[in-house]
N, C-alpha and C positions, 0 to 999 in steps of 0.2 A: 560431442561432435565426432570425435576420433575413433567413438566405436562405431556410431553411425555409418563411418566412410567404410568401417572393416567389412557390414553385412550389405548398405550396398554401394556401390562405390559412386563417387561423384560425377554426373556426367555437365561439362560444360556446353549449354547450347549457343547455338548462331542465333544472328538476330532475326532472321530469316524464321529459325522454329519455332523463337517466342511466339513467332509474329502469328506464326500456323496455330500454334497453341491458343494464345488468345481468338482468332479467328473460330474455334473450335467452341471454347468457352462460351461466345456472344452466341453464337448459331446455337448453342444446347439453351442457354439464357433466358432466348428469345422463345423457342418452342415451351419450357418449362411456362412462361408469363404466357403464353399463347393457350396454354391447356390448361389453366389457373382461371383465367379470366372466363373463357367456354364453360370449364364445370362451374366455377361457382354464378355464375348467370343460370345456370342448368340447379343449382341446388339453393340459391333464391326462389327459383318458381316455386322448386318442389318444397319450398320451405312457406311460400305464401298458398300453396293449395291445402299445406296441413299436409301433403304428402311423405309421411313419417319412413314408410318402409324405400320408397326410393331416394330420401333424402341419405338414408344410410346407405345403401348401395351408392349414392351418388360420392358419397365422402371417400367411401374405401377404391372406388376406380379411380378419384382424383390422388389418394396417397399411392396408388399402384402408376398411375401414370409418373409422376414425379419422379419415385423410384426408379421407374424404368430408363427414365431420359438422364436423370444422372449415373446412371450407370453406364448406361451407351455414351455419354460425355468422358468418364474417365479412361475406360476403352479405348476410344477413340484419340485422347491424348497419350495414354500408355502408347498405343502402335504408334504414335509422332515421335514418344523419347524413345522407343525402340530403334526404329528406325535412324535417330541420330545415333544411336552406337554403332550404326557398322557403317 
């Protein structure tokens, strides 16, 4: 833990930025279940039509979406702990 703090240092939040933080979490949560549920309805069909080559494109947009919204989730709370440093 004590080298942990050397490289980066501990910042203590308000309950206020848990608060933004979780609020942050649920909001990315909720879109990641939002676009999970759309594509695989979308790779059901393509899965009962026998449609092989869109099933695969359907698979790799849905790991590219996920990707992307947790990405934009960690971002989005990094700039909240940022912001609690100054």
């Amino acid at each position: 833990m004590e080298r942990l703090a050397k490289t980066e240092p501990h910042v203590e939040l308000t309950d206020e930025q848990r608060a933004a933080l979780a609020a942050v979490d649920e909001k990315f949560t909720a879109k990641i279940a939002e676009k999970e549920v759309f594509l695989n309805d979308l790779i059901g069909k393509a899965t009962a039509s026998g449609n092989f080559e869109e099933l695969a494109e359907l698979e790799m947009q849905k790991t590219r979406e996920i990707s992307r919204l947790r990405t934009e989730c960690e971002a989005a709370k990094e700039e909240l702990r940022k912001s609690a440093d100054s």
